[in-house]
C-alpha positions, 0 to 999 in steps of 0.5 A, a space after each residue: 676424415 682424421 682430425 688433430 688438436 694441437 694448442 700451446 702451453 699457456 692452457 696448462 693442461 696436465 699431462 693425464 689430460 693431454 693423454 686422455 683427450 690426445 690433445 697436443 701442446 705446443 711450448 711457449 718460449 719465454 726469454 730470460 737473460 737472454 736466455 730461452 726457456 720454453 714454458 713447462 720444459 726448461 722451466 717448471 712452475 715452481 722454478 719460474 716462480 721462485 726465480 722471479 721472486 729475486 731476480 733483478 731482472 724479469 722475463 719477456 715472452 715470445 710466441 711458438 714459432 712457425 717451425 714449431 707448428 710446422 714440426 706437428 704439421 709434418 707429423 700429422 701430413 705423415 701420419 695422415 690426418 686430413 685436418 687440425 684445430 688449433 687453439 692458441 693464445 687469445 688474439 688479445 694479447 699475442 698475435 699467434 692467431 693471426 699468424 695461425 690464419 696467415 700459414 693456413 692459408 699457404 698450407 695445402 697438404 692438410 687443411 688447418 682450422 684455427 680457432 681464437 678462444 680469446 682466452 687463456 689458462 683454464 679457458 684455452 684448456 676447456 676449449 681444447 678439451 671440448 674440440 677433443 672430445 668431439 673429435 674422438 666422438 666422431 663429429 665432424 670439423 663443421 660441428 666442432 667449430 661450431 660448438 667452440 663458437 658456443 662454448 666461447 659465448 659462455 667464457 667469463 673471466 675475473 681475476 686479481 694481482 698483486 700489482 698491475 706492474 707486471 702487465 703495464 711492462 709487458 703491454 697486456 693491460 688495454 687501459 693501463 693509462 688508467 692507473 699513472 702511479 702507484 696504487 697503494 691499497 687498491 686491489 683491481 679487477 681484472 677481465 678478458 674480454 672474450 666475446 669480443 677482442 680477448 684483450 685484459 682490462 680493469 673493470 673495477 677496483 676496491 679498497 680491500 683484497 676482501 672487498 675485491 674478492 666479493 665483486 668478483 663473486 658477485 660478477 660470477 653470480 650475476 652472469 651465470 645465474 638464469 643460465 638453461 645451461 650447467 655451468 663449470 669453473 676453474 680457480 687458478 692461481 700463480 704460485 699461491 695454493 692457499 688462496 686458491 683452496 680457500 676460493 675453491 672451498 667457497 665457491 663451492 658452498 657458494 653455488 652447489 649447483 655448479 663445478 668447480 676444478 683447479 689449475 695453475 697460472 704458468 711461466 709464460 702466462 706467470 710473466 704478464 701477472 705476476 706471482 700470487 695472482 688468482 683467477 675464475 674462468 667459467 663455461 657451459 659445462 662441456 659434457 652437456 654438449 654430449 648425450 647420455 651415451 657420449 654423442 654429440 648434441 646437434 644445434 646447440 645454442 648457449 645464452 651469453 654469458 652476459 654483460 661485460 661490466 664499463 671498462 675503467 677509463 
């Protein structure tokens, strides 16, 4: 069994991640001006960024087309995997997943395995991280999937933009009829809601950026805390460093006991939030599902994260 992991660029995995796990990445293609720009390729973090803070116009995204999936396919057949993973954009809010399942169903020279993280950014990352170190460690397809099922269980996110104008356009906001009008001086929180539909909602909102910062904090004490399993996050944000050193900073001295790490909010994921947006994702701890010596743990099973808050209606 040769096994290959293939995901898309909205986890916006580093290039030395991608080397070290041998994880492969599909481009998502954004479209601007009639123009395609595929995320991270055309158009890097910092121009995707600069030019949507002035352009009188603004992006839509598409999704990997079949042809690009089929051109790792063709390489995997070739070089002779028997399998692929492949992890893409949460169901939530692209339809890539149920795409992934209809063409592996009529693929027959490999055997696909789609996986919906119903999640993205650092989420998607973990995920692809774990599927990889698994498969170098030499598990089996059963047990990989099997530990993203878990993993997923454990995914928590949170995060804070600027403006809802930005998912409203784009569609991603599932109770965007919620807020008719402007939102002067309101700073909604924003969940997916990963165990179940992947889909984006407001859960909560609060007068105060400061105030909204403290509720999300207090939802990531509250749903991790009493866990018999460690806990990792990542702190990402859309072109706002900053902000997203002084979360870093805070959460650690907040919950020592816990990782911490950074990321980025990218173009494609970029087009649906807006720029200064910040979010948290947190996990099981992806090396607790090894041993000591880098073997994978047989018949893992993770608490839930928690209760997901009343969805704002």
């Amino acid at each position: 069994m040769k096994i290959a992991v293939l995901t898309d660029s909205s986890a916006y995995l580093s290039k030395e991640q991608q080397e070290k796990y041998h994880i492969d990445v599909v481009p998502i293609p954004l479209i601007w001006d009639g123009k395609t720009y595929y995320d991270l390729v055309d158009i890097s973090y910092e121009e995707f960024y600069e030019k949507i803070s002035t352009s009188q116009t603004l992006p839509t995204t598409s999704q990997p087309s079949l042809g690009q999936i089929m051109e790792f396919v063709d390489r995997y057949v070739e070089e002779g995997y028997t399998d692929v993973i492949i992890l893409p954009l949460s169901s939530g809010i692209s339809s890539s997943y149920n795409n992934l399942v209809n063409y592996a169903a009529e693929e027959d020279r490999i055997k696909i395995h789609p996986f919906d993280c119903r999640t993205t950014c650092a989420g998607l990352a973990d995920c692809a991280i774990l599927a990889a170190r698994l498969v170098n460690a030499g598990a089996s397809v059963d047990l990989i999937m099997k530990d993203l099922e878990d993993l997923r269980k454990t995914i928590g996110v949170r995060f804070l933009v600027d403006n809802l104008g930005h998912l409203k356009r784009t569609g991603r906001l599932s109770n965007a009829a919620s807020f008719i009008g402007t939102l002067l001086h309101i700073t909604p929180i924003l969940a997916m809601d990963v165990q179940k539909t992947g889909h984006i909602s407001a859960i909560a909102k609060e007068r105060q950026y400061k105030r909204a910062y403290k509720h999300v904090q207090n939802d990531f004490r509250e749903l991790t805390e009493n866990k018999d399993y460690p806990i990792q996050a990542t702190i990402f944000d859309a072109a706002n460093p900053d902000r997203g050193d002084e979360w870093i900073k805070d959460y650690q001295a907040a919950f020592p006991k816990d990782k911490f790490d950074r990321s980025i909010i990218g173009p494609v994921v970029g087009v649906h939030c807006g720029k200064n947006a910040i979010a948290i994702i947190w996990c099981r701890d992806i090396d607790s599902y090894f041993d000591q010596d880098g073997q994978p743990l047989p018949d893992i099973e993770s608490a839930e994260v928690g209760s997901r808050r009343k969805v704002l209606n």
